[in-house]
C-alpha atoms as an extended CHARMM CRD file, in Angstrom:
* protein
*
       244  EXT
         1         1  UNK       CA             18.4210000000       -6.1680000000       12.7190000000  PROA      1               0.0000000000
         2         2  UNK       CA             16.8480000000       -7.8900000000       15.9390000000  PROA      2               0.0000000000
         3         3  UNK       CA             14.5050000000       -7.5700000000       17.8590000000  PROA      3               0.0000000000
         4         4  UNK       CA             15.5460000000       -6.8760000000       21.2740000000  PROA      4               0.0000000000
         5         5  UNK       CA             13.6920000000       -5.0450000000       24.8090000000  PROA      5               0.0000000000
         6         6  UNK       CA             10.2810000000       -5.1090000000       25.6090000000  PROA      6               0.0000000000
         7         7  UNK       CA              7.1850000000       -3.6580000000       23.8220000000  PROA      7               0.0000000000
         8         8  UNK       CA              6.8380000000       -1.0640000000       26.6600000000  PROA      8               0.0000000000
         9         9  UNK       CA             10.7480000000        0.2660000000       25.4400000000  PROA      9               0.0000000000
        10        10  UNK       CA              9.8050000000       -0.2280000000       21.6830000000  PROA      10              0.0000000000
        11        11  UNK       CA             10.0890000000        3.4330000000       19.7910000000  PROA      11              0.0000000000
        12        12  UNK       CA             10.7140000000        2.2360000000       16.2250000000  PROA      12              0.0000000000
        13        13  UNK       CA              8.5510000000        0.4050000000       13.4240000000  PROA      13              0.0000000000
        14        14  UNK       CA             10.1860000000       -1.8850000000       10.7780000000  PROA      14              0.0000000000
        15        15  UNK       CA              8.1540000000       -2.0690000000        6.8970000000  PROA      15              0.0000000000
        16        16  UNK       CA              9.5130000000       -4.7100000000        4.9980000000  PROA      16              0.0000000000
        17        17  UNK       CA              8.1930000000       -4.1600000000        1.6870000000  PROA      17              0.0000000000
        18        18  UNK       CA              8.7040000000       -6.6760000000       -1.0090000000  PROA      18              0.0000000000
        19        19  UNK       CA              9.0450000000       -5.1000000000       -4.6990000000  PROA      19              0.0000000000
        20        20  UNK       CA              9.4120000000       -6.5020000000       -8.3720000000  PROA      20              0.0000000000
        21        21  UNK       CA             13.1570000000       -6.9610000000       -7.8290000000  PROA      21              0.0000000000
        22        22  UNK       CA             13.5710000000       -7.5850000000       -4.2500000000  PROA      22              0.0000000000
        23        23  UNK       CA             12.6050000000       -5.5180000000       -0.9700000000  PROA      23              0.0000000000
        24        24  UNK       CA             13.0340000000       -2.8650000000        0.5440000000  PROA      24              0.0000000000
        25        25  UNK       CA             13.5740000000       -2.0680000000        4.6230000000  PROA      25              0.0000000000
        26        26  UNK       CA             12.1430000000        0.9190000000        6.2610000000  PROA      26              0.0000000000
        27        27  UNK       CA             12.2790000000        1.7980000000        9.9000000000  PROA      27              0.0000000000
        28        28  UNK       CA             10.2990000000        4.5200000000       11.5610000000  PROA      28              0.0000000000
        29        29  UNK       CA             10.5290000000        6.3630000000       14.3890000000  PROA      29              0.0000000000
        30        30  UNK       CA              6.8720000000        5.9210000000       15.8050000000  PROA      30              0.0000000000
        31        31  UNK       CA              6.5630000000        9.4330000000       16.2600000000  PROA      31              0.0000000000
        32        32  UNK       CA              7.3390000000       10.5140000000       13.0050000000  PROA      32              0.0000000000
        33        33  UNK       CA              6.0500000000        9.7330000000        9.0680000000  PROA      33              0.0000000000
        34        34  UNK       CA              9.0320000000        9.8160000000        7.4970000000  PROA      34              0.0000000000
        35        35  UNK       CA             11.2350000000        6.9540000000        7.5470000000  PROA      35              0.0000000000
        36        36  UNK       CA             14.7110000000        6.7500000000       10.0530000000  PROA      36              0.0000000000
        37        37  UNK       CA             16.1950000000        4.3760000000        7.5880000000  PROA      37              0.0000000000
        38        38  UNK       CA             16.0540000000        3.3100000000        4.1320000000  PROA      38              0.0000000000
        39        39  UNK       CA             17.4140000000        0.0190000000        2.7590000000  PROA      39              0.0000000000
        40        40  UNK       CA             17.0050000000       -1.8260000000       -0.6310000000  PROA      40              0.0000000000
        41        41  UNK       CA             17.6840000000       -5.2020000000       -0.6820000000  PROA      41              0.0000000000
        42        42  UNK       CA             18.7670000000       -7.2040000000       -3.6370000000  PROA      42              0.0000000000
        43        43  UNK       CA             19.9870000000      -10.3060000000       -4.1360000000  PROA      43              0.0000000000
        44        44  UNK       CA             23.3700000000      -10.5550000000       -5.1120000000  PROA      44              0.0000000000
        45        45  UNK       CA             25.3390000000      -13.4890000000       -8.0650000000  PROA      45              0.0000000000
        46        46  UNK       CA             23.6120000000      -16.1660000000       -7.6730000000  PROA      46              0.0000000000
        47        47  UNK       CA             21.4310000000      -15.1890000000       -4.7440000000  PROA      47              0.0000000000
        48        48  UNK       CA             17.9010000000      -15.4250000000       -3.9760000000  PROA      48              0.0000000000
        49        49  UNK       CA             15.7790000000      -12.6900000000       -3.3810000000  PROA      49              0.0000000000
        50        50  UNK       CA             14.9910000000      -14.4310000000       -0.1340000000  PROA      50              0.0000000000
        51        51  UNK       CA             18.0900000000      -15.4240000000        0.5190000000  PROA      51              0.0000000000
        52        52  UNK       CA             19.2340000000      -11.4210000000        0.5120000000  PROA      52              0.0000000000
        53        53  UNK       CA             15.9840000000      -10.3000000000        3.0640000000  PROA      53              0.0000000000
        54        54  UNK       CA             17.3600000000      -12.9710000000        5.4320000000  PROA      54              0.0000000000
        55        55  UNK       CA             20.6620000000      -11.8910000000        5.6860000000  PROA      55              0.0000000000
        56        56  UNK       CA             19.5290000000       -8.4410000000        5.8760000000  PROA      56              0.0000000000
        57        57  UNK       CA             16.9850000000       -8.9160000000        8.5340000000  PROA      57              0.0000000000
        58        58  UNK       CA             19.6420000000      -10.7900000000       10.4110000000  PROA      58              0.0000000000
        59        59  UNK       CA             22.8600000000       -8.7110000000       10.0590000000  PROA      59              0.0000000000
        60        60  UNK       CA             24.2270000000       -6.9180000000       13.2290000000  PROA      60              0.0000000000
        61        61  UNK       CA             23.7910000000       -3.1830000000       13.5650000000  PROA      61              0.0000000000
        62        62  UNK       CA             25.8370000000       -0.2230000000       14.9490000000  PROA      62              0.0000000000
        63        63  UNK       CA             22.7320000000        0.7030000000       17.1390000000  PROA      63              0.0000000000
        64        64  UNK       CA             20.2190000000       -1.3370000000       18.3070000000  PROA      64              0.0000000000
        65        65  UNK       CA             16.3310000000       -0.9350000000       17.0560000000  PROA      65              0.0000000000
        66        66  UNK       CA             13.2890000000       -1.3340000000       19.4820000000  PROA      66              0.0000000000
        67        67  UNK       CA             10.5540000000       -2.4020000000       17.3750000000  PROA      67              0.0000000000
        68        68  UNK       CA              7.0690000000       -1.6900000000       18.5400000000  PROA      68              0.0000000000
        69        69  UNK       CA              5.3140000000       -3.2650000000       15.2550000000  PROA      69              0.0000000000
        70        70  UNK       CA              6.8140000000       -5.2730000000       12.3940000000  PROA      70              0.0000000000
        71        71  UNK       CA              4.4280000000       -5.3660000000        8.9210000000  PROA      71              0.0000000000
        72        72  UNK       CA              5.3620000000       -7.0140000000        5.8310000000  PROA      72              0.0000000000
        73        73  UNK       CA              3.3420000000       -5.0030000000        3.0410000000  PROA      73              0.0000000000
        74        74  UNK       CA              2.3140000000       -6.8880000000       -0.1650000000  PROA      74              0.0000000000
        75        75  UNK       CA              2.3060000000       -4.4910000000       -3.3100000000  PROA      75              0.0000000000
        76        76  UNK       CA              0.4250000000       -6.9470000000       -5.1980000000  PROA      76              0.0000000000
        77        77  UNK       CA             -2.5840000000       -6.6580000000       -7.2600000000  PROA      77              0.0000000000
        78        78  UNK       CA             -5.5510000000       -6.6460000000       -4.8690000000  PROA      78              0.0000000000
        79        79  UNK       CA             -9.2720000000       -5.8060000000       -5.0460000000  PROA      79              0.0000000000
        80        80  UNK       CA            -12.4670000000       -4.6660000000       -3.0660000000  PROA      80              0.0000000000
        81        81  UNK       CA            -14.8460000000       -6.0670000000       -0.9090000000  PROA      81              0.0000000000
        82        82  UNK       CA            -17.8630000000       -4.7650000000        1.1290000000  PROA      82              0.0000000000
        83        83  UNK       CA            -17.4920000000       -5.7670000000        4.6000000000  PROA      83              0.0000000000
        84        84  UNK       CA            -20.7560000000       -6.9860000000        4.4310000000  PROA      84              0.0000000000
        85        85  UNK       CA            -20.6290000000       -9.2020000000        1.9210000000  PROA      85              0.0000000000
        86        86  UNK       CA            -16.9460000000      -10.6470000000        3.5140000000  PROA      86              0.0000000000
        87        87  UNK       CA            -17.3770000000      -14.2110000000        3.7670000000  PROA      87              0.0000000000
        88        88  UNK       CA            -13.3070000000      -15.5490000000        4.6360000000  PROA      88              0.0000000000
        89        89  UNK       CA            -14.2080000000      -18.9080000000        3.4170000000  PROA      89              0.0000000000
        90        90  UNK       CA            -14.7580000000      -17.2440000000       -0.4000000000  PROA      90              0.0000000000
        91        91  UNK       CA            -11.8840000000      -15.1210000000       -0.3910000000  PROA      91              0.0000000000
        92        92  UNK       CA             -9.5410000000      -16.9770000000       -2.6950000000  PROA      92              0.0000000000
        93        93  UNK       CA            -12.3540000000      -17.7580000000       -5.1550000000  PROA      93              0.0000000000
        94        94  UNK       CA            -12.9950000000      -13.9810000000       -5.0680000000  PROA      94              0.0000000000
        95        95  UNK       CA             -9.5130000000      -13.4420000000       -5.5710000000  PROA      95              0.0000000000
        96        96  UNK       CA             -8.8730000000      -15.1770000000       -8.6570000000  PROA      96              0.0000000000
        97        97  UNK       CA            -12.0010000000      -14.1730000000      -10.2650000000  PROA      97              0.0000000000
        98        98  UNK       CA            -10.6600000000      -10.3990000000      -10.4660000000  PROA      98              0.0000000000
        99        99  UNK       CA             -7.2590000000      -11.8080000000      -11.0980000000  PROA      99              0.0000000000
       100       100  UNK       CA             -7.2660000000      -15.7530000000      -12.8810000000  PROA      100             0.0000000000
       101       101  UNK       CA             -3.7210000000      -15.4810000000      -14.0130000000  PROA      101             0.0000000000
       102       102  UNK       CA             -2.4850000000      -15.2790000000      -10.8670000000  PROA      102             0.0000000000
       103       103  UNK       CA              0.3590000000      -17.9670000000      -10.1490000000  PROA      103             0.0000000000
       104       104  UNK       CA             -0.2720000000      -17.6940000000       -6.5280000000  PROA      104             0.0000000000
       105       105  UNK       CA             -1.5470000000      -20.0570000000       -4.2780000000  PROA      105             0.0000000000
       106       106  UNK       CA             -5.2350000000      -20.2690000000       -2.7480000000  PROA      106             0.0000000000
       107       107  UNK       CA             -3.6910000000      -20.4300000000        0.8940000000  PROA      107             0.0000000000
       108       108  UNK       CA             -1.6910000000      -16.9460000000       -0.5040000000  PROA      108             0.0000000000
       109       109  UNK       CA             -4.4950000000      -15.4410000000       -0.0490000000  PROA      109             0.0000000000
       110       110  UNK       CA             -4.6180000000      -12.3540000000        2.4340000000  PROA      110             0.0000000000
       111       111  UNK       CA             -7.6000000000      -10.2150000000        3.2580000000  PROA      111             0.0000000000
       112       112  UNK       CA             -7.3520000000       -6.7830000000        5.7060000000  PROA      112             0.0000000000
       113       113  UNK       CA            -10.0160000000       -5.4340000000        7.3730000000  PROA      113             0.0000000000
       114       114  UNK       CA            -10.3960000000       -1.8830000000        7.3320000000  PROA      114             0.0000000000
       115       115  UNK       CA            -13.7560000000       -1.5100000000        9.5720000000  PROA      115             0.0000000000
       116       116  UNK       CA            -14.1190000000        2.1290000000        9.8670000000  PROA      116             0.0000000000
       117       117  UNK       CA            -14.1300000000        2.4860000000        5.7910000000  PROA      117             0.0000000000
       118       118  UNK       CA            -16.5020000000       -0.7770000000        5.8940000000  PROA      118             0.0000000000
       119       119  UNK       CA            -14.6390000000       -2.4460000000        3.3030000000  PROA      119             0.0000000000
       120       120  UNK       CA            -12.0320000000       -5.3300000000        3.0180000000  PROA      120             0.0000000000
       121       121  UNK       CA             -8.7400000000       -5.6930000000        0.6340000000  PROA      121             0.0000000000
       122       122  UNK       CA             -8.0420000000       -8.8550000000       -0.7140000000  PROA      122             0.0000000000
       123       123  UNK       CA             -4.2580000000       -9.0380000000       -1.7820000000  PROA      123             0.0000000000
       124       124  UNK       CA             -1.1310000000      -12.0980000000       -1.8410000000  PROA      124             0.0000000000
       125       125  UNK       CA              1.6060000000      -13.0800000000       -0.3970000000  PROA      125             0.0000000000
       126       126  UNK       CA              3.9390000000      -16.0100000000       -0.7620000000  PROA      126             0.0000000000
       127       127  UNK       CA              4.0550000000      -18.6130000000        1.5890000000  PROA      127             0.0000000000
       128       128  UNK       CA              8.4570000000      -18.6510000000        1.2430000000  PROA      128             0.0000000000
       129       129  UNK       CA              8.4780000000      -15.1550000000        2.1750000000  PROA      129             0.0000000000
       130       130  UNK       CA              5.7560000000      -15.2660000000        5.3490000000  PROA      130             0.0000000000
       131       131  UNK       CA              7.8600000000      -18.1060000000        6.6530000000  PROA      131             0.0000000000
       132       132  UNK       CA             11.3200000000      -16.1790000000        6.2360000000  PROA      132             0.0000000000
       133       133  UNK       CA              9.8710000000      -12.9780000000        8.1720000000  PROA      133             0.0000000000
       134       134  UNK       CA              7.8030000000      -15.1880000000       10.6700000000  PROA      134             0.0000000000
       135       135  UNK       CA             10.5510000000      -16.9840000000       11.8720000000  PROA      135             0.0000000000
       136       136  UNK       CA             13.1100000000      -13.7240000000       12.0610000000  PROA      136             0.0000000000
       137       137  UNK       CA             10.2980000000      -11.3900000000       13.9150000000  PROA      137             0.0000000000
       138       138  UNK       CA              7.3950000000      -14.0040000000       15.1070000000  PROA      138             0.0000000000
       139       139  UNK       CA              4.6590000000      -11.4740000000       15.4220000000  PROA      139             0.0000000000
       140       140  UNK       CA              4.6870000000       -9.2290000000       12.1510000000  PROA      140             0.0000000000
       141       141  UNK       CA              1.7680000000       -8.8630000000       10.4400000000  PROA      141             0.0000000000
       142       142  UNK       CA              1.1080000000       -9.2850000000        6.7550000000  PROA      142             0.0000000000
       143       143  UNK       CA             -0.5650000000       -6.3840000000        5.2150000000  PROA      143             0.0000000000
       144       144  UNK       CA             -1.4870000000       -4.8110000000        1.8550000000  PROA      144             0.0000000000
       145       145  UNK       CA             -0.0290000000       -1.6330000000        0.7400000000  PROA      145             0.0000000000
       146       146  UNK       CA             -3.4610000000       -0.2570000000       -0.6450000000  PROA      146             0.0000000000
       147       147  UNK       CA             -5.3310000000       -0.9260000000        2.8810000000  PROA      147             0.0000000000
       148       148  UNK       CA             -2.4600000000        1.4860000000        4.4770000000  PROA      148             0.0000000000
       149       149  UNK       CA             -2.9240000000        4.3480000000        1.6140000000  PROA      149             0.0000000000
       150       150  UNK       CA             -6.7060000000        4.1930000000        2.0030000000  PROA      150             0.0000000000
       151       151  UNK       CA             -6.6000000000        4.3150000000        5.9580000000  PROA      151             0.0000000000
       152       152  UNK       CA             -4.2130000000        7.4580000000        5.1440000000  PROA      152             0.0000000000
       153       153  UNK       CA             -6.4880000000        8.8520000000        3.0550000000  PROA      153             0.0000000000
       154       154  UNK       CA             -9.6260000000        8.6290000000        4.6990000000  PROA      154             0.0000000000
       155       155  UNK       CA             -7.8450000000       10.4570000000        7.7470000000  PROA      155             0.0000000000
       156       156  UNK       CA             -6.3240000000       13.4130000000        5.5590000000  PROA      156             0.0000000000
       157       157  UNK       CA             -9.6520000000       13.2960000000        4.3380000000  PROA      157             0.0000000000
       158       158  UNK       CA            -11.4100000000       13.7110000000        8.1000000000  PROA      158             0.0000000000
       159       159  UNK       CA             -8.7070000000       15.9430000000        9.0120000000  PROA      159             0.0000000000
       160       160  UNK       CA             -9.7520000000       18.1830000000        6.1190000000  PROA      160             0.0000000000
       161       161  UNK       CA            -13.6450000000       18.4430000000        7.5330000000  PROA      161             0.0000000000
       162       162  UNK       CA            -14.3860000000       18.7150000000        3.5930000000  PROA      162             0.0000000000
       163       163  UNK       CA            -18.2460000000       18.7690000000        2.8390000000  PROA      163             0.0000000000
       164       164  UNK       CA            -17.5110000000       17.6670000000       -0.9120000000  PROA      164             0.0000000000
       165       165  UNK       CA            -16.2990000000       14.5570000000       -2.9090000000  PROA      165             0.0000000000
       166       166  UNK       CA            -12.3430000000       14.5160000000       -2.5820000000  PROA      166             0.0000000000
       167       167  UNK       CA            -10.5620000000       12.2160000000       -5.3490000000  PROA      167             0.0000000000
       168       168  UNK       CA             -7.1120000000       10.6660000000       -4.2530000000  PROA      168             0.0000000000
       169       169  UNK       CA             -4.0000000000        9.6520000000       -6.2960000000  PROA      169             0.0000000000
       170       170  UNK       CA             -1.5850000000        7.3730000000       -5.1280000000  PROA      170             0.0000000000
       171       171  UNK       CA              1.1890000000        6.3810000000       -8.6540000000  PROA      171             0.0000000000
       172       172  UNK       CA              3.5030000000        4.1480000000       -7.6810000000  PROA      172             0.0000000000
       173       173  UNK       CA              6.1580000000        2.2300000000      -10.2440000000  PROA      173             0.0000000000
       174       174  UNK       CA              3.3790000000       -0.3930000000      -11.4410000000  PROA      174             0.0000000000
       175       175  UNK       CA              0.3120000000        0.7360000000       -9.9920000000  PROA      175             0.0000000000
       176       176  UNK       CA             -1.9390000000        3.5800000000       -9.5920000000  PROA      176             0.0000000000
       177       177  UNK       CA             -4.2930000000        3.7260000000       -6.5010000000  PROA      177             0.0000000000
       178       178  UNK       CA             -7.4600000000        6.1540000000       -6.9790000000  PROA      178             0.0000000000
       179       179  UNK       CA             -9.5320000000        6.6300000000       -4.0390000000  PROA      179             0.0000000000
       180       180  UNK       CA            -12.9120000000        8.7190000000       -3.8240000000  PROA      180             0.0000000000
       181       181  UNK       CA            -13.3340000000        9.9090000000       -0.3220000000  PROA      181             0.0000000000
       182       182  UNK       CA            -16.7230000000       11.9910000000        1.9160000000  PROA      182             0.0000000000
       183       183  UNK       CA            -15.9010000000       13.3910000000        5.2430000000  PROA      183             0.0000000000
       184       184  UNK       CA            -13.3900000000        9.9670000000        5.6730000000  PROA      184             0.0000000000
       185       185  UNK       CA            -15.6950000000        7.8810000000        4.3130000000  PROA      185             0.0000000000
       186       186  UNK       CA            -14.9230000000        5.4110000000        1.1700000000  PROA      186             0.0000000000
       187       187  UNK       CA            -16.9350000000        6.3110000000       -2.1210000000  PROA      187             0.0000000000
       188       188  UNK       CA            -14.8870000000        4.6600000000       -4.4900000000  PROA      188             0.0000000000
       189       189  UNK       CA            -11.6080000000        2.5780000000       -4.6320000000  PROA      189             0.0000000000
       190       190  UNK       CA             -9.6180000000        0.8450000000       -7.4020000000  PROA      190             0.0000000000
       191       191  UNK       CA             -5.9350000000       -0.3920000000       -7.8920000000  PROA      191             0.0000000000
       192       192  UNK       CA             -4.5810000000       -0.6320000000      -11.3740000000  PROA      192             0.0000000000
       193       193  UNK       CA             -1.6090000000       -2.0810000000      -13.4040000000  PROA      193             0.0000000000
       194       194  UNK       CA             -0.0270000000        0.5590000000      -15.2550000000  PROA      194             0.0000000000
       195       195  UNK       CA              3.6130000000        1.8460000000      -15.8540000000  PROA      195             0.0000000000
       196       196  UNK       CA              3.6190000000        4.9380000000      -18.2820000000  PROA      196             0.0000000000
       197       197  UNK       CA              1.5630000000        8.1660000000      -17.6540000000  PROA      197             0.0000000000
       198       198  UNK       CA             -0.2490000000        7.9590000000      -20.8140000000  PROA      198             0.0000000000
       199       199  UNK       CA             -2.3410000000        5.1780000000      -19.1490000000  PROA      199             0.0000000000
       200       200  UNK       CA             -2.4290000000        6.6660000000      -15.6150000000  PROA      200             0.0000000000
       201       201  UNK       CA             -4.0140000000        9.9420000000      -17.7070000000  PROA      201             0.0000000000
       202       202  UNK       CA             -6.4230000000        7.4100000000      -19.3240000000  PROA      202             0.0000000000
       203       203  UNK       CA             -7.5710000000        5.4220000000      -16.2900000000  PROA      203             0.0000000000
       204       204  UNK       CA             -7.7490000000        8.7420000000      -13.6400000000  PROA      204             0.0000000000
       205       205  UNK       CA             -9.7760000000       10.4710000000      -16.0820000000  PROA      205             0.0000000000
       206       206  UNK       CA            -12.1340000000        7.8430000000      -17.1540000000  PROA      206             0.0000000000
       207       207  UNK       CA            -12.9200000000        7.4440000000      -13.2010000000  PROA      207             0.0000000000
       208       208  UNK       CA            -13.1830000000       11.0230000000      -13.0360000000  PROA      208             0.0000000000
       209       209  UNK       CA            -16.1240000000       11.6730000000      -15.8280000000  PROA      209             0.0000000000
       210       210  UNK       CA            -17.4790000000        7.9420000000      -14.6250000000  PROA      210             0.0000000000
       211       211  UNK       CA            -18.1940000000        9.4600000000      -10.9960000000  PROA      211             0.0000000000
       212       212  UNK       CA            -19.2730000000       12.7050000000      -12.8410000000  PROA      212             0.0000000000
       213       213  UNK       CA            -16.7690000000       14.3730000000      -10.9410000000  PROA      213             0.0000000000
       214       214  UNK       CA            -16.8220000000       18.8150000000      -11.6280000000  PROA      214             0.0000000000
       215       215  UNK       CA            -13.1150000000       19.6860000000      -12.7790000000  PROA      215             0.0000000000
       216       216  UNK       CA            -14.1100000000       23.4170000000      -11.3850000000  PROA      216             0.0000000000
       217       217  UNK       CA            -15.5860000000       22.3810000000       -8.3250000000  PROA      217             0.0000000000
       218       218  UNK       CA            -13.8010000000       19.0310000000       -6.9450000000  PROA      218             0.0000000000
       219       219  UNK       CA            -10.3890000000       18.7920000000       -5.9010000000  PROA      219             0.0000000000
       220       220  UNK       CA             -7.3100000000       16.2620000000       -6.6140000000  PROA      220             0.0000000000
       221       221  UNK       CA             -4.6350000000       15.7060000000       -4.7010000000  PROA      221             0.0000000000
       222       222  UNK       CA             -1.4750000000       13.6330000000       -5.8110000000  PROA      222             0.0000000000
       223       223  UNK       CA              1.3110000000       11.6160000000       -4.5200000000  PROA      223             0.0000000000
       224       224  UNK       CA              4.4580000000       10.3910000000       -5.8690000000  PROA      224             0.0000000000
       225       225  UNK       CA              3.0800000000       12.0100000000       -9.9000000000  PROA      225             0.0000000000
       226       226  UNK       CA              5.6740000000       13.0520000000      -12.2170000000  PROA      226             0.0000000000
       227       227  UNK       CA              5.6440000000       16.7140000000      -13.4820000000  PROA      227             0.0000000000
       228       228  UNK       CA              4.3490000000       15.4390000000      -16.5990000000  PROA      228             0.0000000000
       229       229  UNK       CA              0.9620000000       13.5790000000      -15.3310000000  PROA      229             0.0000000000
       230       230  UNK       CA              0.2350000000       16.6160000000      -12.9580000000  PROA      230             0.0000000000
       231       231  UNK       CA              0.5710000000       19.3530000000      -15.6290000000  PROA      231             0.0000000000
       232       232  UNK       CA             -1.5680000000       17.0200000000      -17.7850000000  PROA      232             0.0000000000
       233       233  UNK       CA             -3.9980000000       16.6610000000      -15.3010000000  PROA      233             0.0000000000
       234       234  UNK       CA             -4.4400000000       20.3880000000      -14.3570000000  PROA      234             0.0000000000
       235       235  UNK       CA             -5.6130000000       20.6840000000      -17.9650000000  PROA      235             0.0000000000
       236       236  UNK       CA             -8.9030000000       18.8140000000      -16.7780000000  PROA      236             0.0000000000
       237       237  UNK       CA             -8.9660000000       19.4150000000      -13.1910000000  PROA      237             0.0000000000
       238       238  UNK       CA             -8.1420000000       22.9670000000      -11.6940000000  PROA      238             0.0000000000
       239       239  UNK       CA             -8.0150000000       22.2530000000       -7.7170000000  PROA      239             0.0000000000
       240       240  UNK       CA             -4.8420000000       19.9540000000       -8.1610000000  PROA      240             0.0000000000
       241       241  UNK       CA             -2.2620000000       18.9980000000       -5.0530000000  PROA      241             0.0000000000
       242       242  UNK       CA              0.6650000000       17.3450000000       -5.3050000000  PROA      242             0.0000000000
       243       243  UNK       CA              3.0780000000       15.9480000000       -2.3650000000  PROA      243             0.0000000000
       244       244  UNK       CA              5.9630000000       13.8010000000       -3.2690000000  PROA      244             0.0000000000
């Protein structure tokens, strides 16, 4: 999968995004949101995870890809900071104060920026991999998962011109992103570690009655819920949307 032509020709973008078990490849088109090209990488025998990116970064294809922008997302667990109180010198000691049984590395450390929401993600990612990714596609960036969803957000959110409190879901396998959004501007944020709906129930609603939140008047929307979580929520909440 190389790299080849100039930035000018460049009309695709390549997500490597590395999951419990491995990662997974996605290439966009840069004109559209859904992905050209899906690939899940796993390692196989006696193969290492990294091991199994590497060759698949580096195997020939049938057709040749042009990427404009290269990103290698970290799902990790990550938390919040005000951009004004950002200091890059504290960030591990942040870090591992929100999350001390990390096994990670101070210098795994990341941090993103997201200026226009006036906030900044903390998140990790290992050294091994960096390296591996850096040395296949020399200018990718590192980035966190979370920062992308909440950039998303907050522009569904302007796009809306809402004049009300808009609450965001985000469920993914091991996490569940809730996001309070103004007229694109960040009210609330938190990323937590939970697997079964029971628990996403217990932490979305909790965050719900703690922001005093109006189940008649505020709306919801969803992505990537089960049946079973949205029906549960539409007992509490009536304005409920979910996209896949």
């Amino acid at each position: 999968m190389p790299v080849t032509g100039s930035k000018s020709q460049a009309t695709q973008n390549l997500s490597i995004r590395k999951n419990a078990d491995g990662f997974s490849l996605y290439i966009y088109n840069q004109s559209d949101s859904a992905p050209l090209q899906v690939e899940d990488v796993h390692p196989r025998g006696n193969q290492k995870p990294i091991e199994a990116l590497q060759q698949a970064l580096m195997r020939p294809r049938g057709m040749e890809f042009h990427f404009a922008e290269v990103r290698l997302l970290s799902d990790e667990p990550c938390t919040f900071l005000p951009l004004e109180e950002f200091r890059s010198n504290d960030i591990a000691t942040y870090y591992f104060l929100n999350f001390p049984e990390s096994k990670f590395k101070p210098t795994e450390v990341c941090y993103d920026i997201l200026a226009q929401l006036e906030v900044v993600v903390l998140y990790v990612m290992d050294a091994q991999t960096v390296q591996t990714v850096m040395n296949i596609f020399p200018e990718a960036k590192v980035c966190s998962q979370t920062g992308i969803l909440l950039e998303k957000f907050a522009e569904v959110n302007r796009r809306s011109k809402e004049t009300i409190l808009h609450f965001y879901v985000q469920v993914q396998e091991h996490q569940m992103l809730l996001a309070l959004f103004l007229q694109g501007q960040l009210r609330f944020a938190c990323n937590y570690a939970v697997s079964n709906d029971p628990d996403r129930l217990y932490y979305l609603l909790s965050v719900w009655k703690n922001m005093e939140l109006d189940g008649e008047k505020h709306r919801c929307t969803m992505y990537g819920a089960s049946d079973v979580l949205i029906a549960n929520v539409r007992k509490y909440v009536r304005n409920v949307v979910f996209i896949a």
